[in-house]
py3Dmol code that shows the C-alpha trace and the ligand (Angstrom):
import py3Dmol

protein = """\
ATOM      1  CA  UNK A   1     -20.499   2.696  -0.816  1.00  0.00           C
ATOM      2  CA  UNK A   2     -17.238   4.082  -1.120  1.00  0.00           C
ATOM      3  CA  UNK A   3     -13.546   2.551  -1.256  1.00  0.00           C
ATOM      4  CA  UNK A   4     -10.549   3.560  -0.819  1.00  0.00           C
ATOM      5  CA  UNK A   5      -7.150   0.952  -2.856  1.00  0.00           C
ATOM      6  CA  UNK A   6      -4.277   1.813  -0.675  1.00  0.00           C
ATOM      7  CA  UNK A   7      -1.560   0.240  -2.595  1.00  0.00           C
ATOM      8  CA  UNK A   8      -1.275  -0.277  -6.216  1.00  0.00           C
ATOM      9  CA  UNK A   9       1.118   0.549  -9.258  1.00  0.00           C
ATOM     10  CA  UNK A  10      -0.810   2.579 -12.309  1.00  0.00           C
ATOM     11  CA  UNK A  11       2.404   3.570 -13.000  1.00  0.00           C
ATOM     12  CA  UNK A  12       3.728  -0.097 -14.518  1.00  0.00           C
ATOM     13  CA  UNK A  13       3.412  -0.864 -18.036  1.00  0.00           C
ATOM     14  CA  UNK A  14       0.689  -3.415 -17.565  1.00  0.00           C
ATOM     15  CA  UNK A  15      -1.394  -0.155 -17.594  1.00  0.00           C
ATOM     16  CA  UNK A  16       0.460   1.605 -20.470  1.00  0.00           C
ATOM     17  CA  UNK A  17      -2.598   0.850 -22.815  1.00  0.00           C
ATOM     18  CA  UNK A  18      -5.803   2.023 -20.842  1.00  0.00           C
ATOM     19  CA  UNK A  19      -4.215   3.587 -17.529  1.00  0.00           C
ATOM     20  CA  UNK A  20      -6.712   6.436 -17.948  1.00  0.00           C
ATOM     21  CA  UNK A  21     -10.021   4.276 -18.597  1.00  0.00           C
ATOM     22  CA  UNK A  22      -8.798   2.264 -15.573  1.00  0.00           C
ATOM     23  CA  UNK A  23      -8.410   5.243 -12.981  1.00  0.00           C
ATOM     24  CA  UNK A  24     -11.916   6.364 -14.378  1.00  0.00           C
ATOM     25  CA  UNK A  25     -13.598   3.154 -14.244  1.00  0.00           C
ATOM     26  CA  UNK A  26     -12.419   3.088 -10.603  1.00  0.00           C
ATOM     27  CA  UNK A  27     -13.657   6.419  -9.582  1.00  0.00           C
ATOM     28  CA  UNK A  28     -17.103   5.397 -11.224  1.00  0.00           C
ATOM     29  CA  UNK A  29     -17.363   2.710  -9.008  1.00  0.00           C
ATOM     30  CA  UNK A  30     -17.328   4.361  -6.054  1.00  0.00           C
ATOM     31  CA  UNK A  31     -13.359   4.697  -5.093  1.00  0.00           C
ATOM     32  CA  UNK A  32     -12.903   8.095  -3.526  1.00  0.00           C
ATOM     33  CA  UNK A  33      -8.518   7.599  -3.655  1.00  0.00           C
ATOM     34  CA  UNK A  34      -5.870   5.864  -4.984  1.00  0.00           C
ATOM     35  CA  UNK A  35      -2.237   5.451  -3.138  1.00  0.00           C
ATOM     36  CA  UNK A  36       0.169   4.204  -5.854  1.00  0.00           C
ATOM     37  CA  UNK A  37       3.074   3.047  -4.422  1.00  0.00           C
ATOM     38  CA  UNK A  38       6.791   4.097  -5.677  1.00  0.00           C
ATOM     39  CA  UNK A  39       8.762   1.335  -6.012  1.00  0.00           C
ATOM     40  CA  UNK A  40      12.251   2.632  -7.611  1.00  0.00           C
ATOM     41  CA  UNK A  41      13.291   6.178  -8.221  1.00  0.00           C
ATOM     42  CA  UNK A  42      11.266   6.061 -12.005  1.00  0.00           C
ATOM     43  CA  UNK A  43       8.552   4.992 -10.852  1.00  0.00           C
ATOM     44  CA  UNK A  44       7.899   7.249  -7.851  1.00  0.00           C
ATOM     45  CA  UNK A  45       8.415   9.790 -10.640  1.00  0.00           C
ATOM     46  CA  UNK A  46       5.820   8.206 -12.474  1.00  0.00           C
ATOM     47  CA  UNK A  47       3.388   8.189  -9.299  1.00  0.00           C
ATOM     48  CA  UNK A  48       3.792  11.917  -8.809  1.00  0.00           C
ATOM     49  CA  UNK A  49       2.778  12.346 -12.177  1.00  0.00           C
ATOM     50  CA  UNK A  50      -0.111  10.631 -11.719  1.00  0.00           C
ATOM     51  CA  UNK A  51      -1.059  12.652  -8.916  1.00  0.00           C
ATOM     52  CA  UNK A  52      -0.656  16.092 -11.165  1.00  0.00           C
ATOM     53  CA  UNK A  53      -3.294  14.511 -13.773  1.00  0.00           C
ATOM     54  CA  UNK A  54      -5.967  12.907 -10.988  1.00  0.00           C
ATOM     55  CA  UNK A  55      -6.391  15.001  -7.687  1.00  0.00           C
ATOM     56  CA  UNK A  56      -7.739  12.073  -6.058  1.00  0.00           C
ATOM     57  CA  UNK A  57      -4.868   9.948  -6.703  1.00  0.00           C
ATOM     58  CA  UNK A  58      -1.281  10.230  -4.159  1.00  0.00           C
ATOM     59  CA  UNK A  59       1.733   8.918  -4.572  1.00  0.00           C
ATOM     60  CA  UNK A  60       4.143   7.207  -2.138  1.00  0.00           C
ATOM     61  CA  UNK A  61       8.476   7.229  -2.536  1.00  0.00           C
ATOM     62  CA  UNK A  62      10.512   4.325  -2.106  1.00  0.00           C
ATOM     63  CA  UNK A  63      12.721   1.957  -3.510  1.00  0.00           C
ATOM     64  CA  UNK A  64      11.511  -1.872  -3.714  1.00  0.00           C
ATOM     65  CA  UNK A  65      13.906  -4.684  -1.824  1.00  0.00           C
ATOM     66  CA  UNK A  66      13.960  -6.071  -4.993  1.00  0.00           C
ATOM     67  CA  UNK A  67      15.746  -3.100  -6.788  1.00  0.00           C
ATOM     68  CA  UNK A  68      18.573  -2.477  -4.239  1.00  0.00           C
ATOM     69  CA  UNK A  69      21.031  -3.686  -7.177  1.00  0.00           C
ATOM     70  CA  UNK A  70      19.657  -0.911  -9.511  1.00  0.00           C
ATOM     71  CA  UNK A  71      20.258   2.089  -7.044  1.00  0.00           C
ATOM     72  CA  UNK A  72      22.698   4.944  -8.905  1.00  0.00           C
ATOM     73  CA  UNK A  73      24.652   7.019  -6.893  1.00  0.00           C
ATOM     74  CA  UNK A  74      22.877  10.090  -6.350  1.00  0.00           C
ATOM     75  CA  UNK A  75      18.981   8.697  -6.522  1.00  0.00           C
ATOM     76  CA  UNK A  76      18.639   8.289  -3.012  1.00  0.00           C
ATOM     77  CA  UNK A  77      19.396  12.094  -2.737  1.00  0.00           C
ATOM     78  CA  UNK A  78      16.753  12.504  -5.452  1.00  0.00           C
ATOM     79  CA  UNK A  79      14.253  10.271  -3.833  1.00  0.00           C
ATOM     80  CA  UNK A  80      14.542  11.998  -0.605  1.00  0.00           C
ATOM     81  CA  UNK A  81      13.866  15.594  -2.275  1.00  0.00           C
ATOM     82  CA  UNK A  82      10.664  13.674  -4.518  1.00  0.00           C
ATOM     83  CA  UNK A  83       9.439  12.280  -1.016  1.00  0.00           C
ATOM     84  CA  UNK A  84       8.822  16.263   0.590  1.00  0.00           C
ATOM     85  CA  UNK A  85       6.221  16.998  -2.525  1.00  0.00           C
ATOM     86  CA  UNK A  86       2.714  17.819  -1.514  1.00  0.00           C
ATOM     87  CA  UNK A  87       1.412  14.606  -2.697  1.00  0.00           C
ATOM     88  CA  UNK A  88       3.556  12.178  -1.416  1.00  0.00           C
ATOM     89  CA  UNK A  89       1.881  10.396   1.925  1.00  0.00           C
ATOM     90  CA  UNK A  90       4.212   7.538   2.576  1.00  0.00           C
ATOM     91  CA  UNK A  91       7.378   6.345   2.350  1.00  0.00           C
ATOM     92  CA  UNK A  92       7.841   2.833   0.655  1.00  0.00           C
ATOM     93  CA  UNK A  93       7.356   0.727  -0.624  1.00  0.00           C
ATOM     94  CA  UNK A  94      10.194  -0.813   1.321  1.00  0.00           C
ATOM     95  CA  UNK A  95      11.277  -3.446   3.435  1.00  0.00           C
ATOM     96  CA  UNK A  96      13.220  -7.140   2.943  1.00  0.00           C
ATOM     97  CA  UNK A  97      12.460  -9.806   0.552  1.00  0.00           C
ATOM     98  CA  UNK A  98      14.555 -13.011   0.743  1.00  0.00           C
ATOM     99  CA  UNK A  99      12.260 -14.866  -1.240  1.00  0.00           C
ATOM    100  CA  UNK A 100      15.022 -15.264  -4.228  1.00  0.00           C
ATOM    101  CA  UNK A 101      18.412 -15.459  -1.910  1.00  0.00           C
ATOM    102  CA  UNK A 102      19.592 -13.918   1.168  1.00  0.00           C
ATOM    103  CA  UNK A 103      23.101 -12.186  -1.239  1.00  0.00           C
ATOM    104  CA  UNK A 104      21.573  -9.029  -0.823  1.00  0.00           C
ATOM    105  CA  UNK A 105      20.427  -8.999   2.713  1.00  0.00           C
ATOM    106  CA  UNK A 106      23.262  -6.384   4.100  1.00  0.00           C
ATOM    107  CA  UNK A 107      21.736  -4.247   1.167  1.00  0.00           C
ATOM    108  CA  UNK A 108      18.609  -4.723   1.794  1.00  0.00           C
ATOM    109  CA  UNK A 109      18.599  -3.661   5.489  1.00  0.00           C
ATOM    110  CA  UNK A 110      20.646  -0.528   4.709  1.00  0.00           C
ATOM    111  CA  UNK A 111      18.377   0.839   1.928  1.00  0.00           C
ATOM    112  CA  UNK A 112      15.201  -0.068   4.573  1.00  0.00           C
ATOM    113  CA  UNK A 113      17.064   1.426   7.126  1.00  0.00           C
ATOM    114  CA  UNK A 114      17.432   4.723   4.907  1.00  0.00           C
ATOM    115  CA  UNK A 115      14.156   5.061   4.227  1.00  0.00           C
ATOM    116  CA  UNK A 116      12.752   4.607   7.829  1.00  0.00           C
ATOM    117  CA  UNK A 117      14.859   7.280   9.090  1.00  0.00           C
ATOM    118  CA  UNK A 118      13.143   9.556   5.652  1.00  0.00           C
ATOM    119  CA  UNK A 119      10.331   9.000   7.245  1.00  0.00           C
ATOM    120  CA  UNK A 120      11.085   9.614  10.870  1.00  0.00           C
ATOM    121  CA  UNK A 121      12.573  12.800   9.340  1.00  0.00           C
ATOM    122  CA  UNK A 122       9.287  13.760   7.476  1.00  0.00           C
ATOM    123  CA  UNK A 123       6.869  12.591  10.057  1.00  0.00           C
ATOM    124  CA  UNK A 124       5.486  10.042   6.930  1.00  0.00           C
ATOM    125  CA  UNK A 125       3.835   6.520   7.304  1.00  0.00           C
ATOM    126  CA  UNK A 126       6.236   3.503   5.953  1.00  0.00           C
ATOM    127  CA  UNK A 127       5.075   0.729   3.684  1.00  0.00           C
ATOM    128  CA  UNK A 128       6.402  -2.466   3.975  1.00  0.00           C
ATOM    129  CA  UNK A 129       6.830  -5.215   1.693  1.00  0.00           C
ATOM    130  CA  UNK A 130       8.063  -8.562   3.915  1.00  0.00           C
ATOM    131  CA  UNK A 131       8.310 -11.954   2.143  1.00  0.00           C
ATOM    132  CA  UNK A 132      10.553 -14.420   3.919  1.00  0.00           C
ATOM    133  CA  UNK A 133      12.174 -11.935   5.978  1.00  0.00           C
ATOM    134  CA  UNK A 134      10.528 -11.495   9.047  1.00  0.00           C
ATOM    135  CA  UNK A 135      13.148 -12.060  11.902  1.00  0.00           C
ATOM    136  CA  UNK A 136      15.790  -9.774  10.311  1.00  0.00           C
ATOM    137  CA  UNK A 137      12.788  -6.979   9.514  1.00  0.00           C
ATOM    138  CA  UNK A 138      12.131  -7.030  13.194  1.00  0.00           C
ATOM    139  CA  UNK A 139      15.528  -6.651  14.287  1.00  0.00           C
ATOM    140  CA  UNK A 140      15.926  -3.735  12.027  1.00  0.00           C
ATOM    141  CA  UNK A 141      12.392  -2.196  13.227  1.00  0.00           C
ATOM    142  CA  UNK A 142      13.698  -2.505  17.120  1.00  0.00           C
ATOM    143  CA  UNK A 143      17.004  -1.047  16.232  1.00  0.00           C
ATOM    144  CA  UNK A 144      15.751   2.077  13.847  1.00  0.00           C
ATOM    145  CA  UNK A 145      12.415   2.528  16.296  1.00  0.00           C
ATOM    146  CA  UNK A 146       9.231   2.557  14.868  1.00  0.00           C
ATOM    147  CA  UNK A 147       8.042   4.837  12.589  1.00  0.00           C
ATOM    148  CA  UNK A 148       4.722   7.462  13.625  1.00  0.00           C
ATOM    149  CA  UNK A 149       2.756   5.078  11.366  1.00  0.00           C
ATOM    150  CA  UNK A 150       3.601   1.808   9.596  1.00  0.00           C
ATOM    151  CA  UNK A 151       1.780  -1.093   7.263  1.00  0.00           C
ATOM    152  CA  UNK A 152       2.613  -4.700   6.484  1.00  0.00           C
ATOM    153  CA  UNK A 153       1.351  -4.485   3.297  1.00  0.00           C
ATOM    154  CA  UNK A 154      -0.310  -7.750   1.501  1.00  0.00           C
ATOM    155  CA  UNK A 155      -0.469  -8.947   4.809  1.00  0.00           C
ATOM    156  CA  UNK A 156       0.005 -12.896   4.872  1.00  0.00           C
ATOM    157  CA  UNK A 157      -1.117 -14.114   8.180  1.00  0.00           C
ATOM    158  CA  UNK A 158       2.220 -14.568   9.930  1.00  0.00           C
ATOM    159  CA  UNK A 159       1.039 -15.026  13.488  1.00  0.00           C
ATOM    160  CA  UNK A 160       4.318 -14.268  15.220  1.00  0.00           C
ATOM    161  CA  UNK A 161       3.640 -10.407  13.147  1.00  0.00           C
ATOM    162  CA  UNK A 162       0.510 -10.334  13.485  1.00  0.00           C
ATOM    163  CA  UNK A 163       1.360 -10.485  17.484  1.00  0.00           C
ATOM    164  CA  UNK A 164       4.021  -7.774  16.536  1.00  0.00           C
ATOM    165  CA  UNK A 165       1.099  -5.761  14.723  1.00  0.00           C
ATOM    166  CA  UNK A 166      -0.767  -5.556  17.475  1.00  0.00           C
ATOM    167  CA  UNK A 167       1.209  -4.944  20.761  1.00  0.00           C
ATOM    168  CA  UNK A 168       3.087  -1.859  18.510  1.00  0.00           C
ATOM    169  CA  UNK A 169      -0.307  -0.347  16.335  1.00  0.00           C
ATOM    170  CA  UNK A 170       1.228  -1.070  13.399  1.00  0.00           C
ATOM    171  CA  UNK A 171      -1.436  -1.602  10.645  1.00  0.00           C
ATOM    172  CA  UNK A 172      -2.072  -4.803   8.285  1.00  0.00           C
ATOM    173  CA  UNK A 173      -3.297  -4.083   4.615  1.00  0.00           C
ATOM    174  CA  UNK A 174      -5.245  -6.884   2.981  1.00  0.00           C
ATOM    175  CA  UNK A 175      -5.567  -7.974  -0.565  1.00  0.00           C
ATOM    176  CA  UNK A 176      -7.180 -10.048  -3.087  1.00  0.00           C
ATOM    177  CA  UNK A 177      -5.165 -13.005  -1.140  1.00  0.00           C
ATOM    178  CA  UNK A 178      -7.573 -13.013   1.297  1.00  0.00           C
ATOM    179  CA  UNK A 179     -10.284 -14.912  -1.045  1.00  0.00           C
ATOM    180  CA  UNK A 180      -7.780 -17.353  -2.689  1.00  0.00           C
ATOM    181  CA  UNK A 181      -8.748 -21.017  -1.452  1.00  0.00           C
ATOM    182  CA  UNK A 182      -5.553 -21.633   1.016  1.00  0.00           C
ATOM    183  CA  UNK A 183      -5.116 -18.276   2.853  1.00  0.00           C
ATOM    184  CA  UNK A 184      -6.804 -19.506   5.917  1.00  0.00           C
ATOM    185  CA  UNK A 185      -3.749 -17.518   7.750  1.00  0.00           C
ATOM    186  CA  UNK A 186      -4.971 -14.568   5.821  1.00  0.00           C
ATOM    187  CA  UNK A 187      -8.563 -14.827   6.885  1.00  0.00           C
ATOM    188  CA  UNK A 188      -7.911 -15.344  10.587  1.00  0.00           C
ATOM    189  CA  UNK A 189      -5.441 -12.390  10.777  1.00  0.00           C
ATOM    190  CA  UNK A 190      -8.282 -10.063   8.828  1.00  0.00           C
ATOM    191  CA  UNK A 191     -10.718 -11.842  11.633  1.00  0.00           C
ATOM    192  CA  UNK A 192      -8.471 -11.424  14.956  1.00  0.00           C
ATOM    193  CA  UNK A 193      -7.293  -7.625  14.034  1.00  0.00           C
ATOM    194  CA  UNK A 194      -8.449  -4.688  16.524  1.00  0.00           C
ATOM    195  CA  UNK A 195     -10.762  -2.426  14.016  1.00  0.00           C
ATOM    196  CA  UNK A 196      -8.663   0.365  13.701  1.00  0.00           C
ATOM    197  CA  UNK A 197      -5.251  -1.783  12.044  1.00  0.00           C
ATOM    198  CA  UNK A 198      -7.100  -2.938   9.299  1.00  0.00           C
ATOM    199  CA  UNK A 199      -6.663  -1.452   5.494  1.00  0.00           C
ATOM    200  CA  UNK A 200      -7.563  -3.166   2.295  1.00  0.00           C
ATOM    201  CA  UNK A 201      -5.087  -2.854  -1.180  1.00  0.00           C
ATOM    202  CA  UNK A 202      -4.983  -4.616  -4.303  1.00  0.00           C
ATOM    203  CA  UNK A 203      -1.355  -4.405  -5.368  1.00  0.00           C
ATOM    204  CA  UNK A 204      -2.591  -3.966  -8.750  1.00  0.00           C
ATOM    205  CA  UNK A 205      -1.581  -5.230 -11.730  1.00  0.00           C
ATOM    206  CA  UNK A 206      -0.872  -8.408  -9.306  1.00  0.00           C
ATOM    207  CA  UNK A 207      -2.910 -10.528  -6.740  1.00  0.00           C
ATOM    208  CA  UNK A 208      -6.417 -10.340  -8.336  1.00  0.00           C
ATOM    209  CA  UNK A 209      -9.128 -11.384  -6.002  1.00  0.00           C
ATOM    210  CA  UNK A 210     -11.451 -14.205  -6.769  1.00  0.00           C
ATOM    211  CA  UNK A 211     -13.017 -14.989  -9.917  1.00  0.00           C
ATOM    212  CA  UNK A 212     -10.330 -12.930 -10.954  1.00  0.00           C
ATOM    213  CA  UNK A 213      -7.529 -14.641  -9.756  1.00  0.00           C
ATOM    214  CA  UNK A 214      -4.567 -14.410 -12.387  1.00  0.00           C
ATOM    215  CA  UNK A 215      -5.809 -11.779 -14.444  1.00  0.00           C
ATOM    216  CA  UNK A 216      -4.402  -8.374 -14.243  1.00  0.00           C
ATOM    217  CA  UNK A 217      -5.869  -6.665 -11.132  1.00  0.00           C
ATOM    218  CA  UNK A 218      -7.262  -3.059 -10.709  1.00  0.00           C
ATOM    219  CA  UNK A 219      -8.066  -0.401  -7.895  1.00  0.00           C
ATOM    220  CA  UNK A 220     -11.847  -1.005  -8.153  1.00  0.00           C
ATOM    221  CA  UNK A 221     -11.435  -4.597  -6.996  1.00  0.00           C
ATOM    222  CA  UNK A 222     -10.440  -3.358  -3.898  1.00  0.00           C
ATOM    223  CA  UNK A 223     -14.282  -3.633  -2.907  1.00  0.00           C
ATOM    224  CA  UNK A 224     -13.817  -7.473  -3.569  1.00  0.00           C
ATOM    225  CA  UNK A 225     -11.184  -7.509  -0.464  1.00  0.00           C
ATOM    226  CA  UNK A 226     -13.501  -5.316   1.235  1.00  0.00           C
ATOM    227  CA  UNK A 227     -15.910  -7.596   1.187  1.00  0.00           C
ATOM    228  CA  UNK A 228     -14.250 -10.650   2.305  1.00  0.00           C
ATOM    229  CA  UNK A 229     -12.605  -8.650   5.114  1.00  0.00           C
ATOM    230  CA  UNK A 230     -16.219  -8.120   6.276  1.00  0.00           C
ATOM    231  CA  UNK A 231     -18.068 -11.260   5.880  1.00  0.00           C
ATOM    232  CA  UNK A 232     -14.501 -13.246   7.878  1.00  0.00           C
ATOM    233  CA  UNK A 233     -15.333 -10.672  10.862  1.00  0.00           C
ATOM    234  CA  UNK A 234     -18.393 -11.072  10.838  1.00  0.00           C
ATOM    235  CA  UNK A 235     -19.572  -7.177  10.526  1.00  0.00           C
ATOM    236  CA  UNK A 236     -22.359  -5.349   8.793  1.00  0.00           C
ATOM    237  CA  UNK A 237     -20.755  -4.616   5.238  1.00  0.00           C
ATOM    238  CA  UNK A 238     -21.618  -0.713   5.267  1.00  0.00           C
ATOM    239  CA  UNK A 239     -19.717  -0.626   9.261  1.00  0.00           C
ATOM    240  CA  UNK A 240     -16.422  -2.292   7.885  1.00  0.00           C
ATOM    241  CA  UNK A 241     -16.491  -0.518   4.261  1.00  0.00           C
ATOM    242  CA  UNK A 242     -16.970   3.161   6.853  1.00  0.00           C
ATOM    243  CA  UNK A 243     -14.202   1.622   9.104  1.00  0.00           C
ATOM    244  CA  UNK A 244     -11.922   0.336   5.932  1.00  0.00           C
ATOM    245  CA  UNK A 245     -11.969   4.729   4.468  1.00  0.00           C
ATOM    246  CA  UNK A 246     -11.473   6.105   7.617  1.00  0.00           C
ATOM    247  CA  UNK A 247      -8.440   4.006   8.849  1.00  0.00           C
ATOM    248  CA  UNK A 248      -7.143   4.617   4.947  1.00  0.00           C
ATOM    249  CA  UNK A 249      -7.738   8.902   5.587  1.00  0.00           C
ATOM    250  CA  UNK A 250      -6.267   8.148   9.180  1.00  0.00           C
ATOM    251  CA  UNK A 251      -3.214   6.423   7.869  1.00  0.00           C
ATOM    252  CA  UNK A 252      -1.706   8.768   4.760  1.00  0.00           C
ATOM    253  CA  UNK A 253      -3.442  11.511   6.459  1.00  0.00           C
ATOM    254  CA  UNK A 254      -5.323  11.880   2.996  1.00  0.00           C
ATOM    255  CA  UNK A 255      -7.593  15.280   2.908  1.00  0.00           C
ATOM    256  CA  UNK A 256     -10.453  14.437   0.465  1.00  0.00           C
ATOM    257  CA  UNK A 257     -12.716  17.830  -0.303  1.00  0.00           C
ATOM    258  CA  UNK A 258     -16.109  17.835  -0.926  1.00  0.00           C
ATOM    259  CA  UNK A 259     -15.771  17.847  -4.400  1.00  0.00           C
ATOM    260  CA  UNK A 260     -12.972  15.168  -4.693  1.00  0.00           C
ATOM    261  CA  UNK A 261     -15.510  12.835  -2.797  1.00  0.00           C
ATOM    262  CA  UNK A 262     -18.360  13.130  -5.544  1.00  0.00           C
ATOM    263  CA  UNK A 263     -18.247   9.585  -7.236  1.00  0.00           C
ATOM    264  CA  UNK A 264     -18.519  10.965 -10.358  1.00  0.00           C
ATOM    265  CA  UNK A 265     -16.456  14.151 -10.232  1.00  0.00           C
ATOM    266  CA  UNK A 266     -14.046  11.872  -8.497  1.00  0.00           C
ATOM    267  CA  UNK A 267     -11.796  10.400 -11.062  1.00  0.00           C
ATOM    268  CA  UNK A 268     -11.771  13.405 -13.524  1.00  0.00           C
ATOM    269  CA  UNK A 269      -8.684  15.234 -14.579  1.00  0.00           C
ATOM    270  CA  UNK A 270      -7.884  18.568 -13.188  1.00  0.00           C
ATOM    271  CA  UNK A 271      -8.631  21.599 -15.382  1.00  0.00           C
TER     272      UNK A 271
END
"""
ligand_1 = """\
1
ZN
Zn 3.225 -3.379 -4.185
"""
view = py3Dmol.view(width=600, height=400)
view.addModel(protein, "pdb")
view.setStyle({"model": 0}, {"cartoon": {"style": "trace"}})
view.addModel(ligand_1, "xyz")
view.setStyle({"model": 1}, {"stick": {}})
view.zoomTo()
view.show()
């Protein structure tokens, strides 16, 4: 069985100590790629160096809603130059997050705004990170247009975007949420998707599935969500594990060679 985690961060310092025994671990356990997701100018950095040292991991650029205070004159320019390497198969993660005030809202919707049009400009999928937002992130996504591809990543259930989701092809990307005891909203969005919208993520270091809920998370888990995406809809586990890679290779456009694809080979470093 093979797995594809379309969103984490091996790049934070939770991962400082064993990053490599991690990505290996991973690979061994059947992941054929790993999207880590750029979440400030440094870190997309630190992606893209990640993708030098593993050829089956990518790397995504963006700037988090949360670090719209931090941005230095100059980075976006940066970013935008980072964003056109070889390796880099998204833009994101972006988006609005009112969850701890509404002060930087104006700032928040320009530096989302920026990095949709990036990504109109380099024909790249957008991730988006929502939370408390939703009305103002669908103002901004009627006003900019869509992008060619786009995820609501760690998808919560909101019914009113899950409607959205679905009348516009945009994709939802599950995580370990989807086991935790009160996502029912989770489960009945994973449950009520067409096929082809669905991806799975773990967001690692956060959101660790069941039984490991509150421990630090990795990319191997990913099969966890996997599996509770298949047994809410109902599917054959081998059909929605297939469906889960192939909307993942659809998505970032991800070209995995034969060689990349052997388990074992997988996680290696290149020579
Ligand atoms: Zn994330």
């Amino acid at each position: 069985m093979k797995y594809i985690d379309t969103h984490c961060h091996l790049d934070f310092p939770e991962f400082d100590r064993d990053r490599a025994e991690i990505i290996q671990r991973a690979f061994e356990e059947g992941l054929i790629a790993v999207i880590n997701v750029g979440t400030s100018l440094k870190s997309t950095k630190k992606c893209l160096s990640l993708t030098s040292l593993y050829q089956n991991c990518w790397a995504t650029a963006g700037i988090h809603p949360h670090h719209v205070r931090e941005v230095k004159t100059g980075e976006l320019e940066e970013l935008a130059v980072l964003a056109r390497e070889e390796k880099v198969v998204a833009i994101g993660e972006t988006g609005l997050d009112y969850h701890y005030g509404r002060e930087d809202a104006a700032a928040q919707k320009e530096l989302f705004r920026w990095h949709l049009r990036l990504a109109r400009q380099l024909h790249l999928p957008v991730v988006v990170h929502q939370r408390e937002s939703r009305d103002d992130l669908l103002t901004v996504l009627k006003e900019e247009g869509l992008p060619e591809r786009l995820v609501f990543h760690c998808f919560g259930g909101d019914s009113v975007l899950l409607k959205y989701a679905c009348q516009h092809g945009c994709y939802c990307s599950f995580t370990g949420t989807i086991t935790f005891e009160k996502a029912d909203a989770v489960r009945e969005a994973a449950a009520s998707l067409p096929d082809e919208l669905i991806l799975v993520e773990t967001d690692a270091p956060y959101l660790a599935p069941h039984p490991w809920r509150g421990h630090r998370n990795e990319p191997g888990r990913v099969r966890l969500v996997a599996e509770a995406v298949a047994s809410v809809r109902g599917q054959r586990r081998e059909e929605v594990f297939r469906l889960l890679v192939e909307n993942a290779l659809k998505f970032f456009h991800l070209e995995i060679s034969e060689s990349i694809s052997d388990e074992r080979k997988g996680g290696k470093r290149r020579q």
